[in-house]
C-alpha positions in Angstrom: -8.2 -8.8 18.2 -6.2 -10.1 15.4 -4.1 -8.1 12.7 -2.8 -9.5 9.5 0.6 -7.7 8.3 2.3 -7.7 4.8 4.5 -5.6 2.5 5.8 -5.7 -0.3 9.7 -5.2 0.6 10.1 -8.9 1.6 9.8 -10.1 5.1 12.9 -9.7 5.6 12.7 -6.2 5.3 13.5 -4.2 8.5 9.9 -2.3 7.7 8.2 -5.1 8.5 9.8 -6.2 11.2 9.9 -2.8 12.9 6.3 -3.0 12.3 5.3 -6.2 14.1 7.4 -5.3 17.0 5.3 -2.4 16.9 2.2 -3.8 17.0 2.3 -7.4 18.3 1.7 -6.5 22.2 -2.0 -4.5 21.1 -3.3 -7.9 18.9 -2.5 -11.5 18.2 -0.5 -10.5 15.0 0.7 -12.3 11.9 3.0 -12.1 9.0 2.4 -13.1 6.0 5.0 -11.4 3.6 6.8 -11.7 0.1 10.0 -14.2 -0.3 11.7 -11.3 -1.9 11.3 -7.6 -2.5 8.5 -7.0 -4.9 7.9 -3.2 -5.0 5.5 -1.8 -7.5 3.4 -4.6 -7.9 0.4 -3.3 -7.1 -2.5 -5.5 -7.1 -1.0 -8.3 -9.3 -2.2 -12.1 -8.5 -0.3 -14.8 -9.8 -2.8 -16.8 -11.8 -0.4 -19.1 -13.7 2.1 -20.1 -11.3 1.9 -22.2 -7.6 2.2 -20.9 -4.7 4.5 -22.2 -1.9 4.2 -21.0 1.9 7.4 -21.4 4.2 7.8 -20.2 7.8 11.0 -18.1 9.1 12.9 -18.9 12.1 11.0 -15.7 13.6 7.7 -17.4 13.1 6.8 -15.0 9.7 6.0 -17.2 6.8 6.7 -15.5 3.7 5.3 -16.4 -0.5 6.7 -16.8 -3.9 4.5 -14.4 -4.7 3.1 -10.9 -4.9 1.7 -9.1 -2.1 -1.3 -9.3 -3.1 -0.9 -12.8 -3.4 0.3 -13.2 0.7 -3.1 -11.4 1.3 -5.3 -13.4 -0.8 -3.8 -16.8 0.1 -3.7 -16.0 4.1 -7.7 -14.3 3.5 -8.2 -17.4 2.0 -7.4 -20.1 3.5 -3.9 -19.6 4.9 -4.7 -18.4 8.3 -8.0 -20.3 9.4 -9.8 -17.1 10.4 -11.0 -13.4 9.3 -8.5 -11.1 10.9 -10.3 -7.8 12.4 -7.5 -5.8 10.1 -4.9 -6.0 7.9 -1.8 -3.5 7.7 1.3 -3.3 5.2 4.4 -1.9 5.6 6.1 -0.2 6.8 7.2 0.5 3.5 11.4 1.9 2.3 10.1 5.2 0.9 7.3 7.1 -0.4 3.7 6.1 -1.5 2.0 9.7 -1.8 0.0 10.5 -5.0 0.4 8.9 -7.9 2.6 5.7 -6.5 -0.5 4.1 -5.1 -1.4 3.5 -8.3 1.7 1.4 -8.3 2.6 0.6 -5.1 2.7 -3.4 -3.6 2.2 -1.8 -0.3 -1.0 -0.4 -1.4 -2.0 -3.4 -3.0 -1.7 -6.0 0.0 -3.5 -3.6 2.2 -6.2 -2.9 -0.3 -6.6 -7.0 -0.9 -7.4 -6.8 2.7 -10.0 -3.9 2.2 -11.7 -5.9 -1.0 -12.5 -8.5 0.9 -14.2 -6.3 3.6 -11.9 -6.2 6.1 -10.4 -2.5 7.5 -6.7 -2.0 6.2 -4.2 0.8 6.0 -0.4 0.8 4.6 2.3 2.2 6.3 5.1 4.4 4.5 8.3 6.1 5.7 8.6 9.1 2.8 12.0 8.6 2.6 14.1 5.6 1.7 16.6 4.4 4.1 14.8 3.4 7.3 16.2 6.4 9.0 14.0 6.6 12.3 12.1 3.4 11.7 11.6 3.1 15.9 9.7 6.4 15.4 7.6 5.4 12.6 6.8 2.1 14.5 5.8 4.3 17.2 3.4 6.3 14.9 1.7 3.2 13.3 0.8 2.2 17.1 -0.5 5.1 17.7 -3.0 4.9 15.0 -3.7 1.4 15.6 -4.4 1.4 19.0 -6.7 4.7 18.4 -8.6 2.5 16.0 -8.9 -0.9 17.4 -11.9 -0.5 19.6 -13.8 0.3 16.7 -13.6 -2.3 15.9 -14.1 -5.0 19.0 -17.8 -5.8 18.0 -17.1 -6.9 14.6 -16.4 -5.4 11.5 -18.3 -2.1 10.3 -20.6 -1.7 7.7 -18.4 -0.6 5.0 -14.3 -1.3 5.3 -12.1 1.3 5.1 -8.7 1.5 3.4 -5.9 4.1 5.0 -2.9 5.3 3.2 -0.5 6.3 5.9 2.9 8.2 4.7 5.5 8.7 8.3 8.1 11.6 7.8 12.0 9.9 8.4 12.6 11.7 11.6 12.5 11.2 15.6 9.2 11.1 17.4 9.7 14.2 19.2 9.8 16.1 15.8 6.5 14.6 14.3 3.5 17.3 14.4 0.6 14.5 14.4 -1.4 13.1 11.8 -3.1 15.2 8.9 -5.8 14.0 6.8 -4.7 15.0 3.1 -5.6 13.9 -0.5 -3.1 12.5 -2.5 -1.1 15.1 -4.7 0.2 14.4 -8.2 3.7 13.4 -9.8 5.1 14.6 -13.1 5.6 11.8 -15.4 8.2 9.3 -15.1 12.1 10.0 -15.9 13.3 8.9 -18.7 14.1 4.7 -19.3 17.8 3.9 -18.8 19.2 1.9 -21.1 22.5 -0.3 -20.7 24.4 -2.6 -22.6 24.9 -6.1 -20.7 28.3 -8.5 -21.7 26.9 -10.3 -24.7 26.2 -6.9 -26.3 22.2 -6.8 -25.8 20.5 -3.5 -24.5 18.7 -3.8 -21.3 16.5 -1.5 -20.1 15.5 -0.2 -16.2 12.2 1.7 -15.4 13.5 5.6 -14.9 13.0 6.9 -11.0 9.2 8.7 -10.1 8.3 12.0 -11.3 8.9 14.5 -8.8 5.8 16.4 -7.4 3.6 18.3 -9.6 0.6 19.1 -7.5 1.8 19.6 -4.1 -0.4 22.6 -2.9 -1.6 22.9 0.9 -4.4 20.1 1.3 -1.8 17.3 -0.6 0.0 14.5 1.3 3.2 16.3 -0.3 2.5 19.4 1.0 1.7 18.2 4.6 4.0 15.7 4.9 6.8 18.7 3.8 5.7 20.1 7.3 6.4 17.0 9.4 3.0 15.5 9.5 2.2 11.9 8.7 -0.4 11.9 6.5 -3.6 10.0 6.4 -5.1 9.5 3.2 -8.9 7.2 2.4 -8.4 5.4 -0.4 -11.2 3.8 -2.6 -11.8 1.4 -5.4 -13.8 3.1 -7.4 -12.1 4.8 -10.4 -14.5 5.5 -12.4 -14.5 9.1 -13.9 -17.9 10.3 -12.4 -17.4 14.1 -13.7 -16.8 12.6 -17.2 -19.9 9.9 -17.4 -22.5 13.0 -18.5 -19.5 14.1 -21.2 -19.0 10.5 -22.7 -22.8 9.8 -23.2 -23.5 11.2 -26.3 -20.9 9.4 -27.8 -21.7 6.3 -26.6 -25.2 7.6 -27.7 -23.8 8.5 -31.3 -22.0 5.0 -31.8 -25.1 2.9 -30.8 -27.7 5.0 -33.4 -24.8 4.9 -36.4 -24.6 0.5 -35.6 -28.9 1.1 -36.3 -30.7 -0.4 -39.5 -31.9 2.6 -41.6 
């Protein structure tokens, strides 16, 4: 078996490392990781820009590029074959509800799952890397439980994971949880700062805190000490909505008509 493993912290991050330790003695594992940190990326490419490849003294080789990027590159070309998954993480804090939308470490694993292969992301919920040992331990255990699965090839239709590990010691996790992602109140505020020449710079404000966090969220349940296990998809379309948008599409195409 063979597992590709990314982040988006940099591959020098101690997430990642924890997280290969973690895993290299159930697969032939490798690492294929950011240069630098490049949180909240997402699913960015770099289109406009080359791509260099350089290997660390541990044997990780780590991009100029996105994380995203690591995945496409080593998916395409890079490594030589079609690993049987690809992880991410383990990532410095939080990826529950709305970060997905944002997060890098989402978006390597989910570059993974859009080229058909099964993927899941790793997240401690708190930054820090308090009890990384113990969230190394936890990604094992959901590795190895899935692994046989997949032994005689891929299955029908891939499967992306969202996996968020509570910062605490083994012996205090209650298991895994199956939960849908929760919501987040908007954004704080920008913060703006004045740099030595006088100009105003500008830094993104921290996440929203938790807005729906009822019982059934990956808030709520990781609150009570579970890591949570959350399916992702691609698929963002608005099915609820398509009946309430057709008669104005419907509206728009008989006003562009010839009387």
């Amino acid at each position: 078996m063979k597992i590709l493993i990314s982040n988006d912290d940099g591959y020098q991050a101690p997430g990642i490392v924890a997280l290969y330790e973690a895993l290299k003695g159930l697969a032939e594992v490798e690492v294929v990781a950011p240069e630098h940190n490049n949180s909240a990326k997402s699913n960015a490419l770099s289109l406009h820009s080359p791509l260099y490849v350089h290997s660390a003294h541990n044997g990780f080789r780590y991009v100029n590029g996105t994380p995203a990027d690591c995945v496409h590159i080593a998916l395409t070309g890079l490594l030589g074959y079609r690993p049987d998954l690809v992880v991410s993480g383990i990532n410095n804090g939080a990826n529950m509800g709305d970060d997905t939308i944002y997060s890098g470490t989402v978006g390597a694993a989910m570059e993974g799952y859009l080229f058909g292969i099964p993927a899941i992301a790793f997240s401690q919920t708190e930054k820090g890397w308090a009890h990384l040992e113990a969230a190394g331990a936890m990604a094992t255990r959901l590795v190895k439980q899935l692994l046989p699965s997949l032994e005689n090839g891929p299955p029908v239709e891939p499967w992306l994971l969202n996996v968020n590990i509570p910062n605490q010691p083994l012996e205090a996790m209650r298991g895994f949880k199956v939960a849908r992602l929760g919501r987040r109140h908007a954004a704080e505020q920008v913060i703006s700062q004045t740099n030595p020449r006088g100009d105003t710079m500008y830094w993104i404000g921290s996440a929203g805190k938790a807005k729906d966090d009822a019982e059934g969220t990956d808030f709520h349940a990781s609150l009570q000490g579970y890591a949570t296990l959350t399916p992702l998809k691609v698929d963002l379309t608005d099915h609820d909505r398509l009946a309430y948008w057709a008669p104005t599409a419907a509206q728009l195409s008989n006003e562009g008509k010839a009387p």
